[in-house]
C-alpha positions in Angstrom: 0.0 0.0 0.0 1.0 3.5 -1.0 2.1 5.6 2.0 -0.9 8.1 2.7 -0.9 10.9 5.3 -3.7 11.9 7.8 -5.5 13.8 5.1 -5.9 10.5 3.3 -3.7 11.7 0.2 -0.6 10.3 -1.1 2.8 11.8 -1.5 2.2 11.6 -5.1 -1.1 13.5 -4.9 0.5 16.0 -2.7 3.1 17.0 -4.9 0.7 17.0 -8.2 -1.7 19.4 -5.9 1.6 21.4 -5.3 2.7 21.7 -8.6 -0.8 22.6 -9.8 -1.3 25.4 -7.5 2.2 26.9 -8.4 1.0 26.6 -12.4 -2.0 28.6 -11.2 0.2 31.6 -9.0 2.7 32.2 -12.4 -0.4 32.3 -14.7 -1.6 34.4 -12.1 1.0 36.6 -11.9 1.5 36.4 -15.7 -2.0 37.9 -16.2 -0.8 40.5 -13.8 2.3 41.9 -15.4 0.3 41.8 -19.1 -3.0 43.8 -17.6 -0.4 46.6 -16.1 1.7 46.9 -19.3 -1.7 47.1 -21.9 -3.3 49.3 -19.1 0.4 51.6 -19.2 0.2 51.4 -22.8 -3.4 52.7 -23.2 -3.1 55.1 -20.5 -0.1 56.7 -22.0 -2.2 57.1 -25.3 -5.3 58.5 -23.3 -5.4 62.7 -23.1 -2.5 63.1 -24.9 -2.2 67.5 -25.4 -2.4 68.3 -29.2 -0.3 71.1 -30.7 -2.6 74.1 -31.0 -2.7 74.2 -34.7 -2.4 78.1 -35.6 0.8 78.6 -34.4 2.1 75.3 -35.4 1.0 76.5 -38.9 2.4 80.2 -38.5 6.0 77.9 -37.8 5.5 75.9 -40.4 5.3 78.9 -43.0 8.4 80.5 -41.6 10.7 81.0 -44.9 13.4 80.7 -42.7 12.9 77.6 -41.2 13.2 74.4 -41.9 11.2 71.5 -40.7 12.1 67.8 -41.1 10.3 64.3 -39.7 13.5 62.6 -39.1 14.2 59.0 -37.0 15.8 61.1 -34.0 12.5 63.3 -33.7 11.3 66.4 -35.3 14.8 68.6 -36.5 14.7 72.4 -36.8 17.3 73.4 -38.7 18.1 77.5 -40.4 17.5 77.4 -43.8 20.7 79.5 -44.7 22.5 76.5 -42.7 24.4 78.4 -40.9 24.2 76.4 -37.4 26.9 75.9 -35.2 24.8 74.7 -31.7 22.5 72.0 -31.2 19.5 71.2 -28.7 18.3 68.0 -27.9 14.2 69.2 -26.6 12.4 66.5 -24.6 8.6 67.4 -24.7 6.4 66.9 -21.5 4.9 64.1 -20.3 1.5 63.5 -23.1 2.6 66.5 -25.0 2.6 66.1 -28.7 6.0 67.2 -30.3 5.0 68.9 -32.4 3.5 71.3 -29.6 7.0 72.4 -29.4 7.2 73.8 -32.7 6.4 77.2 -32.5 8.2 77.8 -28.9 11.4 76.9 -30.7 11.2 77.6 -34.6 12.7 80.9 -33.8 15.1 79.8 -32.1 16.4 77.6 -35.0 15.2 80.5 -37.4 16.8 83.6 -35.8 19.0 82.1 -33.2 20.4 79.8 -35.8 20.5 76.5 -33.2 19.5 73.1 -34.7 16.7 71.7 -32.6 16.0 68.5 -32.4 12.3 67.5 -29.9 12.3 63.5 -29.3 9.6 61.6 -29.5 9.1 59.8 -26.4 8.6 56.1 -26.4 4.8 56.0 -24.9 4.4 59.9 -24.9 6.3 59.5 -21.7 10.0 61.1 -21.0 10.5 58.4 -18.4 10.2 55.1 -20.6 12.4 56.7 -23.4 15.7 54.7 -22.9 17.6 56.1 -25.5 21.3 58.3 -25.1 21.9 61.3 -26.1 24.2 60.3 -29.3 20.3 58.7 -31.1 19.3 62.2 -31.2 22.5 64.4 -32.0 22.9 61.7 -34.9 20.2 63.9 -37.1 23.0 66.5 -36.9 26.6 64.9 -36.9 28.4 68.3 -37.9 27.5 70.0 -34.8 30.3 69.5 -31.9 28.0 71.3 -29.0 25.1 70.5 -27.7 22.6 71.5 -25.2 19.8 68.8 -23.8 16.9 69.6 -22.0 13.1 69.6 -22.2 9.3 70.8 -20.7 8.2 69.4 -17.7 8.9 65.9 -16.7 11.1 66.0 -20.3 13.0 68.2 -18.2 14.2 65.7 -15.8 14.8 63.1 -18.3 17.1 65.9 -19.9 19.1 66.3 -16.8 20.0 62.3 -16.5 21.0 63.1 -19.7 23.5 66.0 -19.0 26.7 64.7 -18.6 26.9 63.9 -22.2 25.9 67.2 -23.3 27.7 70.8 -23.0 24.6 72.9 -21.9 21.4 72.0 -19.8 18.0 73.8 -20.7 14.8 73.5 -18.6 11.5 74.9 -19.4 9.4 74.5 -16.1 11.1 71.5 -15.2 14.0 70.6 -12.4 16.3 67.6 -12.1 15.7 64.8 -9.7 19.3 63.5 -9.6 22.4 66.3 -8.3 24.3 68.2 -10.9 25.9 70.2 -8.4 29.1 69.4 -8.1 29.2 69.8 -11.9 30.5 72.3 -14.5 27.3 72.5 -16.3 26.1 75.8 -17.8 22.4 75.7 -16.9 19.8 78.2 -17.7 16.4 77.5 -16.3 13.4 79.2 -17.4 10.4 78.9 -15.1 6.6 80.8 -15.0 5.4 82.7 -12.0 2.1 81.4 -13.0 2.8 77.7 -13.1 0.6 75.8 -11.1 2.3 72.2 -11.4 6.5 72.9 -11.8 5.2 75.8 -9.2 8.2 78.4 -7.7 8.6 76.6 -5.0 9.0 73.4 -6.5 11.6 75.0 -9.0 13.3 77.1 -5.3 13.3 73.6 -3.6 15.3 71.5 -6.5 18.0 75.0 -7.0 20.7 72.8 -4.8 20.7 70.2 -7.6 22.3 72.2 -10.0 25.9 74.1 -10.1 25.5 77.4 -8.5 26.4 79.6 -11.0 23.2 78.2 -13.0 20.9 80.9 -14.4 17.7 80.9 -12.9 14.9 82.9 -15.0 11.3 83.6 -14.0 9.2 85.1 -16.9 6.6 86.6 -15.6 2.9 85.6 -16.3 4.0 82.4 -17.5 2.0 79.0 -16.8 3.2 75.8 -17.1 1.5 75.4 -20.8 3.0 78.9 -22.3 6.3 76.6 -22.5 4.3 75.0 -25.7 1.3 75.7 -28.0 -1.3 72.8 -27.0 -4.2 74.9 -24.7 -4.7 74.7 -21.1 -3.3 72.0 -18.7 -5.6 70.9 -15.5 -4.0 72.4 -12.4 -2.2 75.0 -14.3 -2.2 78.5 -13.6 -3.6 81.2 -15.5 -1.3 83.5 -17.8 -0.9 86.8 -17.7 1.5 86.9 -20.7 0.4 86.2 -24.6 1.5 83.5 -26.6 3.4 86.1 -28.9 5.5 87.6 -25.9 6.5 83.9 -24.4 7.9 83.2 -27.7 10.0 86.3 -28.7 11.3 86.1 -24.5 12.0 82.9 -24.7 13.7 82.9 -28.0 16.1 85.8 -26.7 16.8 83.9 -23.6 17.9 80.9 -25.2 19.3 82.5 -27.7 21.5 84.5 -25.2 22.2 81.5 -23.6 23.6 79.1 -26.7 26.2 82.3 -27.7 27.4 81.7 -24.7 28.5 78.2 -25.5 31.0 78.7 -28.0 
C-alpha cells in the first residue's frame, strides 16, 4: 500500500496538488504583469495634449525655417544652414512634439540653433531609454550640444546631462544632483505655473551648479512653455503666446552664444 498521510492523500497526490497550484500563482502573476503593461500602454495614449494648430502652422510657413520628420525626432534646422549649436528638446509628459514647434522655430530661425524635440517612447520622457548620441545623430556636424526639455522632459534631460555641454529647462528641475558639476544651466520657469510651481523649482535649485541661471518670466503657466491649450492644475497666464515666444527665443538664444 502506497504511503498516505492523515489527510488521506498520497505523497504523489501531494506533490501534483503542489505543482498545480504553483501553475495557477505564475499564470496568475503572468496575467498580472500583461493587464499593467496594456493598461500603461493605453493610458499613456489616453489625453494626450495636441499642438494648437495656428501657431504650429504660422511655424511651419516661416521661410526661414526648416522642418524635417527625421528617426531622432522632429529637426529644426536654419535654412541658410548656418548652425553651429544644437539642442536636444524633450517634450512633457503626453505633450505632442510637435506642440513644441512654435516655442522653438525661432530659435532655430533667428538664433540659428538646430533643434532637435524627441519623440518619447509612450508619450512619456520616463520610458524613453535612448542616449543622447540617437538624437544628436540627425545632426553629426554639430560638436555642442545642449539637452533639456518641458516638464517631466526636463528631468529626463538632466539624467542626460553629462553627455551634453549645456542643460535647458523649461518648467522643469532635475531629480538627480548636478551640483558638483561644470554644467552651464539656464532654467526658465513661470510665476504662474501651477504644477512645476516656484517653490518646487526654489526647492530642487541645490541640484544644480550654483552659478546656474535661474529665469522667472513673468505671467507664464506651465503650458506657455508650448502651444497645446490649457493643462488641468495650471495656472492662468498673464503673458500672450506672442511675448512667451519672442522672450524665450532671446533667452535661449543668449544663452547658446554663450557656449561657443
Amino acid at each position: 500500500m502506497p504511503n498516505t498521510r492523515t489527510d488521506g492523500t498520497t505523497p504523489a497526490a501531494q506533490r501534483k496538488r503542489r505543482s498545480r497550484a504553483l501553475r495557477w500563482t505564475l499564470w496568475g502573476l503572468l496575467a498580472v504583469v500583461v493587464l499593467v503593461i496594456v493598461g500603461t500602454i493605453a493610458w499613456s495614449q489616453i489625453g494626450v495634449m495636441s499642438a494648437e494648430p495656428e501657431p504650429l502652422a504660422k511655424a511651419r510657413a516661416n521661410p526661414d525655417l526648416v522642418i524635417e520628420d527625421a528617426p531622432q525626432g522632429i529637426v529644426l534646422t536654419p535654412a541658410d544652414g548656418a548652425s553651429t549649436e544644437g539642442l536636444v528638446f524633450i517634450p512633457g509628459a503626453k505633450v505632442q512634439p510637435e506642440a513644441y514647434i512654435a516655442i522653438l522655430h525661432d530659435v532655430a530661425a533667428v538664433d540659428g540653433v538646430t533643434v532637435v524635440i524627441t519623440r518619447p517612447w509612450l508619450n512619456l520622457a520616463f520610458f524613453d531609454l535612448r542616449g543622447l548620441d540617437a538624437f544628436t545623430s540627425a545632426a553629426p556636424d554639430i560638436d555642442t550640444w545642449m539637452v533639456g526639455g518641458h516638464s517631466l522632459g526636463g528631468v529626463r534631460g538632466c539624467q542626460l546631462a553629462d553627455g551634453a555641454d549645456a542643460l535647458l529647462l523649461f518648467a522643469s528641475y532635475c531629480a538627480n544632483d548636478l551640483s558638483d558639476s561644470d554644467l552651464p544651466v539656464l532654467s526658465l520657469s513661470g510665476s504662474e505655473d501651477g504644477l512645476s510651481t516656484p517653490q518646487k523649482i526654489a526647492d530642487a535649485r541645490h541640484l544644480l551648479p550654483a552659478d546656474a541661471e535661474m529665469i522667472e518670466i513673468d505671467g507664464a503657466s506651465h503650458a506657455s512653455f508650448g502651444d497645446y491649450g490649457p493643462q488641468p492644475g495650471d495656472g492662468t497666464p498673464t503673458i500672450s503666446d506672442d511675448d512667451m515666444h519672442a522672450r524665450v527665443t532671446e533667452l535661449v538664444g543668449d544663452f547658446a552664444s554663450t557656449l561657443h
